[in-house]
Every structure is written in structure tokens, then in C-alpha cells.
Backbone as a printed PyTorch tensor [residue, N CA C, xyz], in Angstrom:
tensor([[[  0.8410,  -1.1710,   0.0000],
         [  0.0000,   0.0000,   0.0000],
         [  0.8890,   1.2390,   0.0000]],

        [[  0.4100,   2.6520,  -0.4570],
         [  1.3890,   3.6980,  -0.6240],
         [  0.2910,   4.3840,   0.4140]],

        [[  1.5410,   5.2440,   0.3410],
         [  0.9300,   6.7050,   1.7060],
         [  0.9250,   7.8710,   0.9130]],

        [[  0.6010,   8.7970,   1.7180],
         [  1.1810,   9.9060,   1.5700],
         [  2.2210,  10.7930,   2.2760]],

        [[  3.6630,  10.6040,   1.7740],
         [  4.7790,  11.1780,   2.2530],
         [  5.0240,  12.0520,   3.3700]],

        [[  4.0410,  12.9230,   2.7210],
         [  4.1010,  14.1130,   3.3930],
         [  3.3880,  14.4050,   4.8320]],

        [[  2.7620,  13.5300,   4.4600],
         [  1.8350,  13.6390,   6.1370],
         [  2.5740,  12.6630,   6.9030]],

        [[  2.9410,  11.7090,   6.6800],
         [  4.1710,  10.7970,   7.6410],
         [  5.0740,  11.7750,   7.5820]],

        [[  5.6380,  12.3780,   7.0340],
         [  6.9640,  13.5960,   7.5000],
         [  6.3180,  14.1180,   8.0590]],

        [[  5.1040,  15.2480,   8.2520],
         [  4.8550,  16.0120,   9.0920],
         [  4.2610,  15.2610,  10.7940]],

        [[  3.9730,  13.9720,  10.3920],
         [  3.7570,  13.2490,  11.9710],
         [  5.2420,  13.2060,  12.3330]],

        [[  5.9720,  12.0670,  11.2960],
         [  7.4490,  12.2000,  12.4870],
         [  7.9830,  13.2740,  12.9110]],

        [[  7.8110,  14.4970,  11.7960],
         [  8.8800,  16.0290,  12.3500],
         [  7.5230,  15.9720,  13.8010]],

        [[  6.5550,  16.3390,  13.9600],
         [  6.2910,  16.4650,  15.1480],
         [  6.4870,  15.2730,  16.2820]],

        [[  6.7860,  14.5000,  16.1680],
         [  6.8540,  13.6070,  17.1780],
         [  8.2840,  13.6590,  17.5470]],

        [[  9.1910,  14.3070,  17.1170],
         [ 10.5710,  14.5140,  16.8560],
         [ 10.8610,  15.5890,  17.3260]],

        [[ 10.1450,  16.6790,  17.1790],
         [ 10.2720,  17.7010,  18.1050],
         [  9.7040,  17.6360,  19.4460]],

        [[  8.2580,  16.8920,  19.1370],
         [  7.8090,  17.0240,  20.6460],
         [  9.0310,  16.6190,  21.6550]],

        [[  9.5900,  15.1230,  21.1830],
         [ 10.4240,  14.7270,  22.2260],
         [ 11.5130,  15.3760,  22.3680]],

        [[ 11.9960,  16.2560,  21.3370],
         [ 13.4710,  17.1460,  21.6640],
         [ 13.0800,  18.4520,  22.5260]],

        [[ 11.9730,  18.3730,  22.5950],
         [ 11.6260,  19.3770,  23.4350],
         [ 10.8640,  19.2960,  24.6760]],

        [[ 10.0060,  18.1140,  25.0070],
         [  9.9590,  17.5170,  26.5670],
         [ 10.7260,  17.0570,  26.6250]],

        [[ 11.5470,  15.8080,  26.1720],
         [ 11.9550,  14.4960,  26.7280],
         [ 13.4880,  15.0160,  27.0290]],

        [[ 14.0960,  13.8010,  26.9760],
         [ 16.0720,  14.0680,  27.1320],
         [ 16.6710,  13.4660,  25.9940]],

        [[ 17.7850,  13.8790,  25.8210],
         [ 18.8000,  12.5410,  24.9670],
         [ 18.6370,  11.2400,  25.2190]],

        [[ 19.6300,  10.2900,  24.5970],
         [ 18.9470,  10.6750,  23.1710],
         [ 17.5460,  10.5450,  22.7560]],

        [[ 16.6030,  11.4470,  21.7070],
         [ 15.8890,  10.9210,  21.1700],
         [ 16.1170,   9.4000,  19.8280]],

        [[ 15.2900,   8.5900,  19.4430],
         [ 15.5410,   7.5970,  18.8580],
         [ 14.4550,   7.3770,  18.0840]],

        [[ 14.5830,   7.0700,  16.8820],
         [ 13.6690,   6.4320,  15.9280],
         [ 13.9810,   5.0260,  15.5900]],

        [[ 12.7800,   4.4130,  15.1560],
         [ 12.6670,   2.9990,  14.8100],
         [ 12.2270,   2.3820,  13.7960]],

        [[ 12.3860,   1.9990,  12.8860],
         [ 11.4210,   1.3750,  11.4510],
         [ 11.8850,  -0.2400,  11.8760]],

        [[ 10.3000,  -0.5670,  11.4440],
         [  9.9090,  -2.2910,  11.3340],
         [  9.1600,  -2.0800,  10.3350]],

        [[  9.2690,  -1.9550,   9.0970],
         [  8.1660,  -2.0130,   8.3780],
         [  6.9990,  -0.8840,   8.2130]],

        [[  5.6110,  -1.4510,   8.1100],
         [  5.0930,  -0.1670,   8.3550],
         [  5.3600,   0.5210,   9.9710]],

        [[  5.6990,  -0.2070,  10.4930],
         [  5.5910,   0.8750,  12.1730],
         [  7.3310,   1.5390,  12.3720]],

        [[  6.5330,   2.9820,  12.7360],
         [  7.9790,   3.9310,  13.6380],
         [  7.6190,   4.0280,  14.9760]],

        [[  8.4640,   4.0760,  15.4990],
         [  8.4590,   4.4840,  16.7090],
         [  9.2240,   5.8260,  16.9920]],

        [[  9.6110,   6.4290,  17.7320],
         [ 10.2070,   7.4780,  18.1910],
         [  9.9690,   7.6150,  20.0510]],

        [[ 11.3180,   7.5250,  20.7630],
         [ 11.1860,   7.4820,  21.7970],
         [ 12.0980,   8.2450,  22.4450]],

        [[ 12.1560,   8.7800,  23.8270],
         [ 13.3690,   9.5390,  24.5640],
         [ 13.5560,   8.4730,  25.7590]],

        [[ 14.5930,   9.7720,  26.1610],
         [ 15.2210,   8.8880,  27.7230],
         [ 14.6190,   9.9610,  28.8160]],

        [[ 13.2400,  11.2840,  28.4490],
         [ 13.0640,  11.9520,  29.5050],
         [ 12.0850,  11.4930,  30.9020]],

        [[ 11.2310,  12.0500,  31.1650],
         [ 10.2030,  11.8070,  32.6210],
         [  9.4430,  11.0080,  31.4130]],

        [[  9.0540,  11.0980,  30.5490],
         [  7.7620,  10.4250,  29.7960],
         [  6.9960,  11.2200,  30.1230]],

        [[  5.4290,  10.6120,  29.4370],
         [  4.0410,  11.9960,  29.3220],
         [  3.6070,  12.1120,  30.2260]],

        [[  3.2290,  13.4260,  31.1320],
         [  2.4360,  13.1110,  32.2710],
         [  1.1990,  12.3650,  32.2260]],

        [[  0.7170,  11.6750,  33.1790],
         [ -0.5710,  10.9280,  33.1720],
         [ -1.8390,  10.9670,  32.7850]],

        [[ -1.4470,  12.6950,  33.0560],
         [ -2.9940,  13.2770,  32.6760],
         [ -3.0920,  13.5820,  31.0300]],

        [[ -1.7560,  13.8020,  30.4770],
         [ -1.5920,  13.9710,  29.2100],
         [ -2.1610,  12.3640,  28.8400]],

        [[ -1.8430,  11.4400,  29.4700],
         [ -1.7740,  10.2630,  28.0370],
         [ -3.1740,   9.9300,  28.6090]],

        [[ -4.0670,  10.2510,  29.4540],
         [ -5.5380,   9.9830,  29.7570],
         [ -5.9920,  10.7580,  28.4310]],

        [[ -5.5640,  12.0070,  28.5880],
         [ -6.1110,  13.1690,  26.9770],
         [ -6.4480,  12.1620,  25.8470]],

        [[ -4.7420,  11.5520,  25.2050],
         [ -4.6800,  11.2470,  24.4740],
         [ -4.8630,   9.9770,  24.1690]],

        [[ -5.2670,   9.5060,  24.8190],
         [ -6.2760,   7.8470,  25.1250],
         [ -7.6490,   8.0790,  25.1230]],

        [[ -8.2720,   8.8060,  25.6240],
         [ -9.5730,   9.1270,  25.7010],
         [-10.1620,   9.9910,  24.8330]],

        [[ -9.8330,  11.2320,  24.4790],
         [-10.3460,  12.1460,  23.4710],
         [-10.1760,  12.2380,  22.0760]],

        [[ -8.4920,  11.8380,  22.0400],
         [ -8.1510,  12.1220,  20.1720],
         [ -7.5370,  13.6140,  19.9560]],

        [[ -7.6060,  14.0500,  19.2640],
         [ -7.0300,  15.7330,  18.8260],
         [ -7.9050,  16.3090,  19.1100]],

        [[ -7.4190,  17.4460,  19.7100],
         [ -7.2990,  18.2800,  20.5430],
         [ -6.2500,  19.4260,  21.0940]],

        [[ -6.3530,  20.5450,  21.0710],
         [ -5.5980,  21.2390,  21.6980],
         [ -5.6250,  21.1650,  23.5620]],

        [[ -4.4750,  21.0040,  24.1270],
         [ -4.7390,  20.8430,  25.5650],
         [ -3.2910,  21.5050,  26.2330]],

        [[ -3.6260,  21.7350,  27.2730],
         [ -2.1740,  22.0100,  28.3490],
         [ -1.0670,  20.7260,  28.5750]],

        [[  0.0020,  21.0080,  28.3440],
         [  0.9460,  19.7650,  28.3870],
         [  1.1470,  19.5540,  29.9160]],

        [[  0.9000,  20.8150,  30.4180],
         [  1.6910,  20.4450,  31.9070],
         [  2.9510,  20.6170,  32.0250]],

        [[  3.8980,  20.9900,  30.7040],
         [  5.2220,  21.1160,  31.0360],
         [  5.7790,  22.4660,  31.1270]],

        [[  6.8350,  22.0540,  31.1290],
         [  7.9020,  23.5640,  32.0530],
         [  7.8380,  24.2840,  31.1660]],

        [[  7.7010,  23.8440,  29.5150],
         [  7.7840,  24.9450,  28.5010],
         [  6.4500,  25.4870,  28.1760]],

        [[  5.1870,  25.2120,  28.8560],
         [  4.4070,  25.7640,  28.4710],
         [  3.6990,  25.2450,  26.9610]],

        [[  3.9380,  23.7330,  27.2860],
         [  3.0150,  23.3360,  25.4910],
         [  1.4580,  23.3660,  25.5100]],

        [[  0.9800,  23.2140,  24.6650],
         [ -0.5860,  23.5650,  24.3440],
         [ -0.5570,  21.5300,  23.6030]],

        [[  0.2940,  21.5360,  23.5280],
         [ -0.0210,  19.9870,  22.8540],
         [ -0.4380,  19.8990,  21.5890]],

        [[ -0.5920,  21.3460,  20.6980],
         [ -0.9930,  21.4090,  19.1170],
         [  0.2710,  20.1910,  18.5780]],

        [[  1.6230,  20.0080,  18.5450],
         [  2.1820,  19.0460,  17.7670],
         [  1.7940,  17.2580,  17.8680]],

        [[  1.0200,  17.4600,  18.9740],
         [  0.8890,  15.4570,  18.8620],
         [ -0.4630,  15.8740,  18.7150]],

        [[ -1.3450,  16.7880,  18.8950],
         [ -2.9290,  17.1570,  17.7640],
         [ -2.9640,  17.1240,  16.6470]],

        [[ -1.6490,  17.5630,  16.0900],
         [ -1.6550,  17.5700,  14.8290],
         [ -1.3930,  16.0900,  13.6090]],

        [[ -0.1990,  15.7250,  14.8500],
         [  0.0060,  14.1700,  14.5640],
         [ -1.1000,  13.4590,  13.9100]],

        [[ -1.5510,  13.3390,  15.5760],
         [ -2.7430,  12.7190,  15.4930],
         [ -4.1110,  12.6640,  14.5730]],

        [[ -4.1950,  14.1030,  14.3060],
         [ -5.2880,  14.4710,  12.5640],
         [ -3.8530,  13.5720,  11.2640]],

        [[ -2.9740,  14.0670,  11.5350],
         [ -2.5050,  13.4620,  10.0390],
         [ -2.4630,  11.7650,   9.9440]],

        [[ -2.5150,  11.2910,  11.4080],
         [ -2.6130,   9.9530,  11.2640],
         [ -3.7320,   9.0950,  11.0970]],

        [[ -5.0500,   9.7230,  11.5440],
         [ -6.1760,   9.3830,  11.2150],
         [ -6.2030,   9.8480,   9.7080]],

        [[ -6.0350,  10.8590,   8.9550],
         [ -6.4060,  11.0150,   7.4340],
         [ -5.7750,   9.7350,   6.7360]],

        [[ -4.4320,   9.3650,   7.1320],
         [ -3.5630,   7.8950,   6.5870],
         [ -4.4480,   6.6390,   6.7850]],

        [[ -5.4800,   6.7320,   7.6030],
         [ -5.7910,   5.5080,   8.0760],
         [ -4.8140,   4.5560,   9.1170]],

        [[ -4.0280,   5.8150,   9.7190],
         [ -2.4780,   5.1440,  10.2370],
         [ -3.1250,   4.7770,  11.8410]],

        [[ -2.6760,   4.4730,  12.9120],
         [ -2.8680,   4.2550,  13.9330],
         [ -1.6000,   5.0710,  14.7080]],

        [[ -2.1780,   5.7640,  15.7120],
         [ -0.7080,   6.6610,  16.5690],
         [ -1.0830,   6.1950,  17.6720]],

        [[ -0.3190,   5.6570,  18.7860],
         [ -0.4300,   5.6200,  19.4330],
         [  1.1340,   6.4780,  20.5200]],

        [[  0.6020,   6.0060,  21.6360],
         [  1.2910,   7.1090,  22.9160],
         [  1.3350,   6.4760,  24.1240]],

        [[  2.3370,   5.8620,  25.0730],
         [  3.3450,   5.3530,  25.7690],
         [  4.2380,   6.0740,  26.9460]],

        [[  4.3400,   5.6510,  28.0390],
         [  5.4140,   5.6860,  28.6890],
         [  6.4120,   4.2680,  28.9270]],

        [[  7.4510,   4.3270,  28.9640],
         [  8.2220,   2.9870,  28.8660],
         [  8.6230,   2.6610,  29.8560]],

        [[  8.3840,   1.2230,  30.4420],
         [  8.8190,   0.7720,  32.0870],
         [ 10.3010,   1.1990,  32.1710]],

        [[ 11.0040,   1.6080,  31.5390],
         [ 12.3610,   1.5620,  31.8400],
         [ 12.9760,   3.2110,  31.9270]],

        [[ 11.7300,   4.2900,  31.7230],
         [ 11.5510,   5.4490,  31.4180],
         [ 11.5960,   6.0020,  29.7610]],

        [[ 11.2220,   7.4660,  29.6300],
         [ 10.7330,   7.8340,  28.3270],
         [  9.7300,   7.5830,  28.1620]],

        [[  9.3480,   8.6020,  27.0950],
         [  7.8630,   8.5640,  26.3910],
         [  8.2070,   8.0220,  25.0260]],

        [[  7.2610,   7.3650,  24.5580],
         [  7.4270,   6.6810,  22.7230],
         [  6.1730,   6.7100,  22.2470]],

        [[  6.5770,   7.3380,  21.2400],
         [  5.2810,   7.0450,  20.4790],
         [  5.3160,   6.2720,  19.1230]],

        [[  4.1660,   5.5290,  18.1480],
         [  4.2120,   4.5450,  18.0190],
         [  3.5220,   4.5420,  16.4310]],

        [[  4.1930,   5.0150,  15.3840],
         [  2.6590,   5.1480,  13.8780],
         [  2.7400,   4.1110,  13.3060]],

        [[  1.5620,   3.3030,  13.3200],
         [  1.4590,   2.2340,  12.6830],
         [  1.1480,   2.6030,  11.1680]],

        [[  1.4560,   2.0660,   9.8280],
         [  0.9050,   2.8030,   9.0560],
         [  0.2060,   1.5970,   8.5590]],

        [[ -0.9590,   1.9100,   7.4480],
         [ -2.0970,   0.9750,   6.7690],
         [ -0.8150,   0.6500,   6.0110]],

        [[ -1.6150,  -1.4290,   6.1090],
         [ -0.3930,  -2.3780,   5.3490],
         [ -1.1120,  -3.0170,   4.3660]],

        [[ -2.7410,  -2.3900,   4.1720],
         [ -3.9460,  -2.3740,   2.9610],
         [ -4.2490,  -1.9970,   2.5610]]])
């Protein structure tokens, strides 16, 4: 199946910034096929963030963090991954870090 390029670049550049800008070094990307991942070594999402983004979908919301995010870059994600038919999902990792997760359509 083909995608569209451009909206997977504009999910990873945001998922790529989000984490260079909450998380810590290194950030990391992953390809298996259709799925990326992208993960850090920071605190991971606060709780109340990944309730947001488990429960509601896109949305603009308060990150809760020190920089003052509104959460428009994983809203935005999140619209470009539903137009793909992609699946995004959102994570904290037992070992610490946040990852997030685009599955893309393999039909």
C-alpha cells in the first residue's frame, strides 16, 4: 500500500520535536516495516496527558510542562494519522521515556 509522504513527515517532524523538546537525549527512531516508533530517555508523558490522548483524540490541551506546550504538535500528529488511516499511538516505557508509536495501513 502507498501513503502519503508528506503527512508521515509532518507526523514524524512532530513527534521529533515534541520529544526534543519535553523528553532528554537521546531521542531515537525505529522502522519495522510499516511501524515507527520514536522514543526519549526523559520523565515520559504526564498521566494526565496520556488519559487526553487515550480518551479524546485531537485536541488542543495544556501539556503540563515547564515549557508551556498547548499539545498542538501530537494534535496535529494525530489528525494526520487518522487522514492515513495510520494508527498513533502514545506510551510511557517501564524503563523510562515517552514513545510514540505510527502504525501505518499495510492495505
Amino acid at each position: 500500500m502507498s501513503t502519503d509522504p508528506r503527512r508521515v513527515e509532518r507526523i514524524l517532524a512532530n513527534l521529533a520535536a515534541n520529544a526534543l523538546r519535553h523528553g532528554a537525549p537521546p531521542v531515537e527512531g525505529e522502522v519495522d516495516g510499516p511501524v515507527v516508533r520514536v522514543r526519549d530517555h526523559g520523565p515520559g508523558f504526564p498521566p494526565d496527558l496520556l488519559t487526553v490522548l487515550h480518551a479524546s483524540g485531537p485536541q488542543r490541551f495544556r501539556t503540563g510542562s515547564r515549557t508551556g506546550g498547548t499539545g498542538l504538535g501530537l494534535t496535529i500528529a494525530t489528525g494526520q494519522a487518522r487522514l492515513l488511516d495510520a494508527r498513533l499511538t502514545f506510551r510511557n516505557r517501564p524503563e523510562g521515556g515517552a514513545e510514540t508509536e505510527l502504525r501505518l495501513p499495510t492495505e
